[in-house]
PLY file of the C-alpha trace (Angstrom):
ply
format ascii 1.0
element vertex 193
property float x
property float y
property float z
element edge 192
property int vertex1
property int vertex2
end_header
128.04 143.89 168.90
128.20 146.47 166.09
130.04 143.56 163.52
126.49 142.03 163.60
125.26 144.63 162.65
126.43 145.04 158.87
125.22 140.98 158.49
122.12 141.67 160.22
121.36 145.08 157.75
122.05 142.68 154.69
120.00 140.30 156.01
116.83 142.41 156.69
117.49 144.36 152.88
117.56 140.78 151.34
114.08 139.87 152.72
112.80 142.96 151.43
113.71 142.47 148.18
112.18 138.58 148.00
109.06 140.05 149.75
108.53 142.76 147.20
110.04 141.05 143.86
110.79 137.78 142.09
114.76 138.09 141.23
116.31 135.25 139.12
119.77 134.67 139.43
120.90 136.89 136.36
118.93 140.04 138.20
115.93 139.65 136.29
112.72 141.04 138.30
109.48 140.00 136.73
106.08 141.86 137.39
102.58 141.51 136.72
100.09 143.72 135.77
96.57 143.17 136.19
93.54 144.66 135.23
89.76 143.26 136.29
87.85 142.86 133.03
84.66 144.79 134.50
86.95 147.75 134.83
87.65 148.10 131.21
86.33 150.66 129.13
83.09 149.75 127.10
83.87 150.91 123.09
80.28 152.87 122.24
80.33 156.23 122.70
77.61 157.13 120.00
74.88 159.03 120.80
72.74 157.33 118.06
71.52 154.36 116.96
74.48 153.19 115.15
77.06 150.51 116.58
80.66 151.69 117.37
83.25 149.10 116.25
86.99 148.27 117.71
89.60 147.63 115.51
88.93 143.75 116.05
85.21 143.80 116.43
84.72 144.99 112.72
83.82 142.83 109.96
87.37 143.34 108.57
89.22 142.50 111.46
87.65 140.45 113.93
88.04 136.65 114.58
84.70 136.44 115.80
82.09 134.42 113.51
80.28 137.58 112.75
81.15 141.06 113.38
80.26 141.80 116.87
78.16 144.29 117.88
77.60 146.00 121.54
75.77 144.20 123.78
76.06 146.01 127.13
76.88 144.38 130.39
73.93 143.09 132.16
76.38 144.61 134.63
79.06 143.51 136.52
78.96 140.53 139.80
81.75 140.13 142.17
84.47 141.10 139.85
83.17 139.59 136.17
81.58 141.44 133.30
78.22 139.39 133.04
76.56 138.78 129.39
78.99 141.39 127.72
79.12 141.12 123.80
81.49 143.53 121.96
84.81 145.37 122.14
86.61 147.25 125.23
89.52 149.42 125.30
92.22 149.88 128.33
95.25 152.27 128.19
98.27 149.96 129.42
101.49 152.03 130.63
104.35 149.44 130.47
107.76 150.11 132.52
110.44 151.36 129.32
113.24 148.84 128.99
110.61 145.81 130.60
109.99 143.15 128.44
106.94 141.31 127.80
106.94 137.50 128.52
103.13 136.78 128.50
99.76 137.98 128.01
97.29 136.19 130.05
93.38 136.13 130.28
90.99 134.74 132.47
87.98 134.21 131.63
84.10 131.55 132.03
83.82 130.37 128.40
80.46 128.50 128.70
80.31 127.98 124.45
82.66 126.26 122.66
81.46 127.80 119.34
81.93 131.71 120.65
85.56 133.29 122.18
86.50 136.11 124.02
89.97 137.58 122.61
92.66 140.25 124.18
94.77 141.77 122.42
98.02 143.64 123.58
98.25 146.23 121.36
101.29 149.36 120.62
100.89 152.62 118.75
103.74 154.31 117.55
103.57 158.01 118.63
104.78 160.36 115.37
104.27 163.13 113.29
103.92 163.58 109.85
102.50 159.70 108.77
99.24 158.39 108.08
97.36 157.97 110.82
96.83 153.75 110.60
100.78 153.44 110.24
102.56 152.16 113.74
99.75 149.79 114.52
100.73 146.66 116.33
99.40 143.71 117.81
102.09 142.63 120.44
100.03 139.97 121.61
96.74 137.68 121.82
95.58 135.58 123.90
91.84 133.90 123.24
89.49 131.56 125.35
88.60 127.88 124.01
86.40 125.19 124.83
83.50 125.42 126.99
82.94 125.21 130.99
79.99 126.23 132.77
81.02 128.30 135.51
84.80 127.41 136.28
87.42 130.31 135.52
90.21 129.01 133.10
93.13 131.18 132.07
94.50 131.30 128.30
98.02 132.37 127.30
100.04 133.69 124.95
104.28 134.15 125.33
104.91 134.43 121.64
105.14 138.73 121.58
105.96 140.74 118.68
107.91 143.94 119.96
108.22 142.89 123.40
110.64 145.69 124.80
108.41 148.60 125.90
109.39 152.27 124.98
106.96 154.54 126.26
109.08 157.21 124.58
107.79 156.10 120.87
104.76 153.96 121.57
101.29 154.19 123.37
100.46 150.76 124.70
96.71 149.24 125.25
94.41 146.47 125.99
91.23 145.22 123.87
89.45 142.99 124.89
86.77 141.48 121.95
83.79 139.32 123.50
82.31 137.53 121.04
79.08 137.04 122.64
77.24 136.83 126.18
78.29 133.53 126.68
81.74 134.57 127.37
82.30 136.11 130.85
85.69 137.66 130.87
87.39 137.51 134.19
90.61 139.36 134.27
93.63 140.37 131.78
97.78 139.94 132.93
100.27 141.67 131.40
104.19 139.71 132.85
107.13 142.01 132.18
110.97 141.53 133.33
113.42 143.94 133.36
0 1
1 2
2 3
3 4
4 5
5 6
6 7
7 8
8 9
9 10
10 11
11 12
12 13
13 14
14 15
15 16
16 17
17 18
18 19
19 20
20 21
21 22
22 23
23 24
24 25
25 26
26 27
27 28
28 29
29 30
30 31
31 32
32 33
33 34
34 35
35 36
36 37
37 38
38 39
39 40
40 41
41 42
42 43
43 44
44 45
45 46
46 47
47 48
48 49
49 50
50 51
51 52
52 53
53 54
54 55
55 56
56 57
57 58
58 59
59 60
60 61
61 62
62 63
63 64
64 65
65 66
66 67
67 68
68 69
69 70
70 71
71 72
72 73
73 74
74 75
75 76
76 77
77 78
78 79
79 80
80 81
81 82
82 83
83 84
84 85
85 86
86 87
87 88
88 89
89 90
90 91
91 92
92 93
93 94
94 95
95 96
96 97
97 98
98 99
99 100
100 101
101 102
102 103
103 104
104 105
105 106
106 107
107 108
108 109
109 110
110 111
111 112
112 113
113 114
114 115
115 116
116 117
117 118
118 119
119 120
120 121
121 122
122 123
123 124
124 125
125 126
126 127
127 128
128 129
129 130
130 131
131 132
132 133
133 134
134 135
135 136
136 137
137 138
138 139
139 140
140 141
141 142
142 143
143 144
144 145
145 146
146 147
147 148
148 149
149 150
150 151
151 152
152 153
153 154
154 155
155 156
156 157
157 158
158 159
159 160
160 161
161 162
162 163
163 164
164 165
165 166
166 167
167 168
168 169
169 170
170 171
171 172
172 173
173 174
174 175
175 176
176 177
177 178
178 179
179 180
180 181
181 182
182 183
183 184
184 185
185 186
186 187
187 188
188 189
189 190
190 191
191 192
């Protein structure tokens, strides 16, 4: 009776490990991280009349038509930012040593003429250096095409820097709605390691 019960052990630590983790065969374990777009961070913290820009909702970076401006939320149903036009920001802590394999958003484009973008973004953390130098964009990923009300999700696996080090860098999400017509969804960040 006790010879079954090194098999059996193996056997019940085995299932735990496929329940909690996707291993390949080379040991690989990939995760996902994600993050409900209605939970990000809206970019305006002026007290005045004057718009606050992200680094991708300005006129000199932003792939938008025109620079985009803040719109608030008309507020937030069941999980999607409703009629949201400008720039969010979300502080991303990626596992050191994972790699990035994809950036992912979902998202109700209902205009084919006006996207909603996310970018992956790292900061490198040191002293003694202008403050714009370290600036990254690891990844973007960018709606297309229009549907009415279906959720669609839009990727990108082509990552610049794709092994985190939380030891050098600061890592973040922001997400750039073009206009209300957009209706970001959700944002997925897939590491291995």
């Amino acid at each position: 009776m006790r010879r079954l019960g090194w098999p059996a052990a193996l056997v019940g630590v085995g299932v735990v490990v496929v329940l909690f983790g996707a291993q390949s065969a080379t040991g690989a374990q990939t995760r996902t991280l994600s993050y409900d777009a209605a939970a990000l961070i809206a970019w305006d913290n002026d007290s005045g009349g004057q718009q606050q820009f992200t680094t991708h909702t300005a006129a000199s970076g932003t792939q938008c038509a025109d620079p985009v401006t803040i719109d608030k939320a008309d507020g937030e149903g069941k999980g999607a930012l409703l009629q949201f036009e400008g720039g969010m920001l979300f502080p991303v802590q990626l596992p050191a040593g994972a790699k990035v394999t994809r950036l992912r958003l979902f998202a109700v484009d209902q205009d084919a003429q006006v996207d909603a973008y996310v970018y992956l973004v790292r900061k490198k953390l040191q002293t003694g250096v202008p403050k714009d130098v370290g600036y990254s964009v690891m990844a973007t990923a960018h709606s297309s095409g229009s549907v009415m009300t279906n959720v669609r999700k839009f990727d990108d696996t082509t990552i610049t820097g794709a092994i985190a080090d939380p030891s050098q860098f600061a890592y973040y999400l922001e997400l750039v709605s073009c206009g209300i017509t957009v209706e970001p969804i959700g944002i997925q960040i897939t590491t291995t390691s």
